[in-house]
N, C-alpha and C positions, 0 to 999 in steps of 0.2 A: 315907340318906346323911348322913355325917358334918359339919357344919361347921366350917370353921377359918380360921384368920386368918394372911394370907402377908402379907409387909413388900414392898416392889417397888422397886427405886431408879430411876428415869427422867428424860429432859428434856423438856422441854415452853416450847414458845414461846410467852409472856404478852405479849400487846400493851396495856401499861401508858396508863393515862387519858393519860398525857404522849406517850408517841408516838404515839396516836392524834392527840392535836392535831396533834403536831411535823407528820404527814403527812398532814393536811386543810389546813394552811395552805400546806404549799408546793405542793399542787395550785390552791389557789386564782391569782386573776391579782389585780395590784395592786389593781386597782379593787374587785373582792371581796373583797382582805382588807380595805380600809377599811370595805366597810359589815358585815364579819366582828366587825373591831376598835370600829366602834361600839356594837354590841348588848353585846358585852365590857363596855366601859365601863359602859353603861345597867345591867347587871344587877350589876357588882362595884362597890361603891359603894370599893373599896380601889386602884381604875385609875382612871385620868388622862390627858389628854393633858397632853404637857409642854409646847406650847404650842397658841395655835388658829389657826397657820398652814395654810391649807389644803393641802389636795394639788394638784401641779401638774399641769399634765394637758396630753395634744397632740392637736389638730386631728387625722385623717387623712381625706384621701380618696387615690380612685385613683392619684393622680401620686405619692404623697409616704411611701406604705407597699412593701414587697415584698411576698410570699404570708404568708398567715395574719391580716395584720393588715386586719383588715376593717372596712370601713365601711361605712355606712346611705345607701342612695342617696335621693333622694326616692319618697315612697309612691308618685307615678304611675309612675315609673320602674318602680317592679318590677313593674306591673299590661303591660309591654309584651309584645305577643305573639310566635310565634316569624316572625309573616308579613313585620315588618319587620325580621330579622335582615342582610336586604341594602341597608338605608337608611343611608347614612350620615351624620353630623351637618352639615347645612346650614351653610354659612360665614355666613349671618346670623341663627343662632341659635345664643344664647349656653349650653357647657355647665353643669350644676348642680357639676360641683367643679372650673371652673378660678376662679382666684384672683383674688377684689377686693380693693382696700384699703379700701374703703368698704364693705363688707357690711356689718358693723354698723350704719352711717346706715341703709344701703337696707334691710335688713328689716324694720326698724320704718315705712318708708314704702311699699314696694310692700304695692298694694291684694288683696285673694284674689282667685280667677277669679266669687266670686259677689258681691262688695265691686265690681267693676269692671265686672262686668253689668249691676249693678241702676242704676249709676252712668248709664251707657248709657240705662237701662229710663225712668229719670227724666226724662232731657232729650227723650225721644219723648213727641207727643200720639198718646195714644193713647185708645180708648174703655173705660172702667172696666172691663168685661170682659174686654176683650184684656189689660189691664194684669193684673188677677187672674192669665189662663190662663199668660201668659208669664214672669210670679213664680213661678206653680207647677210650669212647667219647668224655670226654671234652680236651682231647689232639688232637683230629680231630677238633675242633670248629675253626675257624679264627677269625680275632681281631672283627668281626663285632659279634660274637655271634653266629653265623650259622655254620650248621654243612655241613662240605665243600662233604664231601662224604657218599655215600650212605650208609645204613645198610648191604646189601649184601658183600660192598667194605671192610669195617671194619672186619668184619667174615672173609674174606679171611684173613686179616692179624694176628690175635689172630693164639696164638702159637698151633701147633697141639695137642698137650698133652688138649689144653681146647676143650672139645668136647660141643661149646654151639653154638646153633642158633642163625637163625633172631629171634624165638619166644621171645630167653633170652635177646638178644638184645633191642626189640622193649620195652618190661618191665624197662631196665635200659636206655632208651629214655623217656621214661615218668617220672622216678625219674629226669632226669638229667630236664627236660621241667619244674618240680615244685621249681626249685631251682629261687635262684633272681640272676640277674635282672629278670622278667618277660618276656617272649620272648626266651631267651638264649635257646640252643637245637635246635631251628626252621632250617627248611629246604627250605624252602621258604619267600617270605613276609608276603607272606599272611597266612600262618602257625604263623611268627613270631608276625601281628596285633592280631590276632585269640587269641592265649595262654596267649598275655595283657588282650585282651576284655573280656577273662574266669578269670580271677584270681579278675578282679573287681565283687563288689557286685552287686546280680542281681537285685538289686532297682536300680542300677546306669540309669538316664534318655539316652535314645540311645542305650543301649547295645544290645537291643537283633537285634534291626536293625542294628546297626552296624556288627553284627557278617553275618549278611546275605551278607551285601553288599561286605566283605573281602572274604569272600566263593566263592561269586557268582561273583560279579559286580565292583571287583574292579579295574581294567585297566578300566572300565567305568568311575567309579569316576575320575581315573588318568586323564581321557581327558576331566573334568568336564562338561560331558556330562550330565544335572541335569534333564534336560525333562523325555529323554532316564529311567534314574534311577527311575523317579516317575512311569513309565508308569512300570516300570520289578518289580517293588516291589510296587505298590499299594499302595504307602504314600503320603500323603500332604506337604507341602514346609517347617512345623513347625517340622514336624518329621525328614523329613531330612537332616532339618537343626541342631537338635539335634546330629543328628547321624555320622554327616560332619564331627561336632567340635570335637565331642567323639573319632575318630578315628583321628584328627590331632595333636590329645592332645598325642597319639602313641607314641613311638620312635621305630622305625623301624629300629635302630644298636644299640641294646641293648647291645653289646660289645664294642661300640666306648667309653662310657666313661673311659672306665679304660684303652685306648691305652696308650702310650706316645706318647704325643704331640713333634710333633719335630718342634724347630723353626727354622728359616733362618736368618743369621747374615749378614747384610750388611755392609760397612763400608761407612759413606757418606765422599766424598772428598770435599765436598763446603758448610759450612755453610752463611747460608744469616738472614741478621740481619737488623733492622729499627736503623739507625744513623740520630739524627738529620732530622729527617721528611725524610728520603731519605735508600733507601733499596743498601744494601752493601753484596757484596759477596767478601768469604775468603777463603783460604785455613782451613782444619781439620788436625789442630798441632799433630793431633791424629794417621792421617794417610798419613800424613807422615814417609818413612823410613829414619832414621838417619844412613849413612856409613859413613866409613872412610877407609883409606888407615892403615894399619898394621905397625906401628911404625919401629917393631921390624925388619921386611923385605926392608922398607924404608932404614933405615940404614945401613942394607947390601948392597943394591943395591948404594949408596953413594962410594963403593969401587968402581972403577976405573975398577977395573979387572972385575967384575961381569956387568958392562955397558950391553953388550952384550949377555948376558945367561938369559935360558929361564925367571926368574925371571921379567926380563926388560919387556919381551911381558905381561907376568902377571899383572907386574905395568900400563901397558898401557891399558889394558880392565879392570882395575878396572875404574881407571880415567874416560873412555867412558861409564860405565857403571854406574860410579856416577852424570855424567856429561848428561848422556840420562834420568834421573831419573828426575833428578831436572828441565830440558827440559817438562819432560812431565806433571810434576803438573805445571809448569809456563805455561802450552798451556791449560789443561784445565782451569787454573781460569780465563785466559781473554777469554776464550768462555763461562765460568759462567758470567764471568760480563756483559760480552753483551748480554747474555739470560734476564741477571735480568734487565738491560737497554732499552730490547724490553717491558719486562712484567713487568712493574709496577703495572699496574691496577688489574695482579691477585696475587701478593700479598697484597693488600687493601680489593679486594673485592671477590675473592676465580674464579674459573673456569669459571663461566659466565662472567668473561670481560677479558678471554681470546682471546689478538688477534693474526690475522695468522699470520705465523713467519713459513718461510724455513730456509733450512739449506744455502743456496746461500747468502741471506741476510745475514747471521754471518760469512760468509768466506771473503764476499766480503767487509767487515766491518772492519775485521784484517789480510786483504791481505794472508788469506789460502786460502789452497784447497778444494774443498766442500769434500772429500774423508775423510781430516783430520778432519776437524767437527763431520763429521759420526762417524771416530773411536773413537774422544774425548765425543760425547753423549752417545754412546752405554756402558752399564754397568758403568758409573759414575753416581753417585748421591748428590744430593744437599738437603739439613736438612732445611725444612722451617720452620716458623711459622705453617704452614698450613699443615705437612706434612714431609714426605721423598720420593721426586721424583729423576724419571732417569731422566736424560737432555734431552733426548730427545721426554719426555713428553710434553715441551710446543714447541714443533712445531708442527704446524697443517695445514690442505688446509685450504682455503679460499672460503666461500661461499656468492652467493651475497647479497645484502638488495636493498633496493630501493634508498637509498640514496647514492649507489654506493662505500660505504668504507669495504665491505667487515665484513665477520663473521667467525671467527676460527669453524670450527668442531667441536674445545672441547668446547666449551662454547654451542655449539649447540646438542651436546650429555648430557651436565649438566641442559639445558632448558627441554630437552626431559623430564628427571628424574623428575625435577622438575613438570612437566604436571603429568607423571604417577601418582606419591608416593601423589596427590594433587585429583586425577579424583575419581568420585562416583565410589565405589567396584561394584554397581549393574550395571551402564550404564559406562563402561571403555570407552578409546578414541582410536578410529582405529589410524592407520596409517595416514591416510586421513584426518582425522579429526585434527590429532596433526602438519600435515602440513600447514592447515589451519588455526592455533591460533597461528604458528610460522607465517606465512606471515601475521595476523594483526600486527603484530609487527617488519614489516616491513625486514624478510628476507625470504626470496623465497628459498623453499626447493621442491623438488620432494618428491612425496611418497612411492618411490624406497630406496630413500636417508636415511627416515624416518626408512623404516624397516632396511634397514644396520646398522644405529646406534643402533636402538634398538637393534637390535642383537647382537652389540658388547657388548651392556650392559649386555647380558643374561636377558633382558626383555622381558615375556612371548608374544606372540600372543595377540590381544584383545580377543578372545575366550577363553583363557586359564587362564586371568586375573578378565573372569566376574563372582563374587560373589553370592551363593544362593541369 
């Protein structure tokens, strides 16, 4: 076989060192590109910041983000199981994200749950052993107050020189069980409602039913199973309605309040503002980074002789890299603006008059690529009136009505809400039923659709929602 050599003319798509950056930074989120932009600096001794104002940064918990922007609840919190999904937050306990103005004073003062133990452990006479056994308990406890391992398990570990049992154990279990909070020591929940339900006075109305039903019946209760409960304990609906509340009135992580709360700091990159009757999105002067170029290396590189040494390639990715930077807050805020351009009406009138809005629609609006949209909604954030939302909160499918114009999802999961938080406690609204008061009003939902949202909401069941 002969060989020979043929010429080919073709294109071919080179993803140059520079748009590979341009499109890792704008997938990055604010917070990521500062500690992005740090390492930059550390390594390009030709970057700068141009000043050393920090980045500004926001708070978020529950009340104060919409979807996407997520925050860090306390450790014990997320250690909760699904048994108390039906508890709801006692009126004299305080939650971990509503607002102090003194948090700052008090976190530096509130004690830990083992700081407030031992506090406890000190002011009791007790006999140098019991003292030892009951120290070496509450250093097994977790932040919820429970005691993570067994009595057996603990004895193993006590040093061989203490020759003490489960018997000495189980005695400095019961000291540790009489300490406050109330609960603290428990090995179980239902151990932990229990040692609440005993330390109340026994005139308290409910108590001694309650104590039956934590014993006995409580995964019953859990699935508000109320028939069931009357028929196994032989009460009337006034009784156990007593003994409901008494028991919800609980806290069941008697160790959660003294965690530390850890919060999550977001940075919003788009604030939107009401100018003149008319909603205006901006960049956050805040979070932006401020480079520059290294004066003092500039100068050098100004010699003739140094053109060509490594210095010059230095100079050249800083430039791409200030020059990629500024690229990518100029790409998110005309896709902020075109977000707040589609959705007026939910900043006027909050989530219900949100409408459907894809991501095609904002690309093909500023001649991008649906791709790049994606990267610029994911982890940016925009500072409402109403909120601090991800961008890519207000797009939604589209559901029909009768009048053919279509209904966002979101606005159809904030109807939902609004039917529940609104429906008799004693007669809730199926799924069925809430599809049915959504089509008198003119949008047609399945009742498939109905339980998916609900679900997204963490909206119990109608079984699970119906009140003694």
């Amino acid at each position: 076989m002969k060989q020979t050599l043929q010429f080919k003319l073709s294109q071919q798509l080179i993803m140059t060192p520079q748009l590979q950056q341009s499109i890792r930074l704008l997938q990055l989120s604010t917070v990521e590109l500062s500690e992005e932009l740090e390492n930059f600096i550390a390594d390009n001794p030709l970057l700068e910041h141009d000043n050393s104002e920090p980045v500004a940064s926001v708070p978020v918990n529950g009340a104060e983000h919409g979807q996407g922007a997520e925050s860090t609840e306390p450790a014990a919190e997320s250690q909760k199981s699904s048994e108390f999904d039906w508890l709801e937050t006692p009126s004299g306990h305080r939650r971990d994200d509503e607002e102090d103005s003194d948090f700052g004073q008090q976190a530096a003062c509130n004690p830990s749950l083992r700081e407030h133990l031992m506090q406890q452990l000190g002011e009791m006479r007790l006999a140098p052993t019991d003292r030892i056994l009951v120290n070496a308990l509450i250093d097994a406890l977790d932040e919820r107050g429970y005691l993570c391992e067994s009595l057996e398990q603990i004895a193993a570990l006590m040093p061989p020189e203490v020759d003490l049992g489960l018997p000495e154990l189980e005695v400095a279990l019961k000291y540790l069980q009489n300490f406050e909070p109330a609960g603290v020591g428990a090995r179980t929940a239902a151990e932990c409602l229990e040692l609440q339900l005993k330390a109340l006075p026994r005139e308290t109305p409910g108590r001694e039913l309650a104590l039956r039903i934590v014993r006995e019946q409580l995964e019953t209760l859990a699935a508000r199973d109320f028939a069931r409960l009357k028929r196994q304990l032989r009460c009337n609906d006034q009784s156990l309605r007593e003994a409901h509340q008494l028991i919800r009135s609980l806290n069941p992580y008697p160790g959660a309040a003294y965690a530390a709360a850890q919060t999550c700091y977001i940075v919003p990159d788009v604030i939107v503002k009401k100018v003149k009757n008319a909603w205006v999105a901006s960049l956050n002067p805040d979070a932006m980074p401020k480079l520059r170029i290294n004066r003092i290396y500039a100068d050098i590189l100004q010699d003739k002789r140094q053109a060509a040494g490594p210095l010059s390639a230095r100079l050249q990715e800083a430039r791409w890299l200030i020059k990629n930077v500024k690229q990518r807050f100029d790409t998110i805020l005309r896709v902020a603006q075109a977000i707040v351009a589609q959705q007026p009406h939910f900043f006027d009138h909050g989530e219900v008059a949100m409408r459907p809005l894809v991501m095609r629609e904002i690309a093909e609006a500023l001649n991008l690529h649906e791709s790049t949209v994606s990267r610029v909604t994911r982890q940016k954030f925009m500072a409402t009136p109403r909120g601090i939302f991800e961008l890519k909160y207000f797009f939604g499918s589209q559901v029909a009505t009768e009048s053919g114009a279509g209904c966002s999802s979101t606005a159809i999961r904030a109807l939902l809400k609004q039917l529940v938080s609104a429906e008799d406690p004693t007669r809730p609204l199926s799924d069925g039923k809430i599809a049915q008061l959504l089509g008198q009003q003119g949008i047609q939902v399945a009742r498939r659709t109905i339980a998916k949202y609900r679900e997204s909401l963490h909206v119990p069941p109608v079984n699970l929602r119906a009140a003694l």
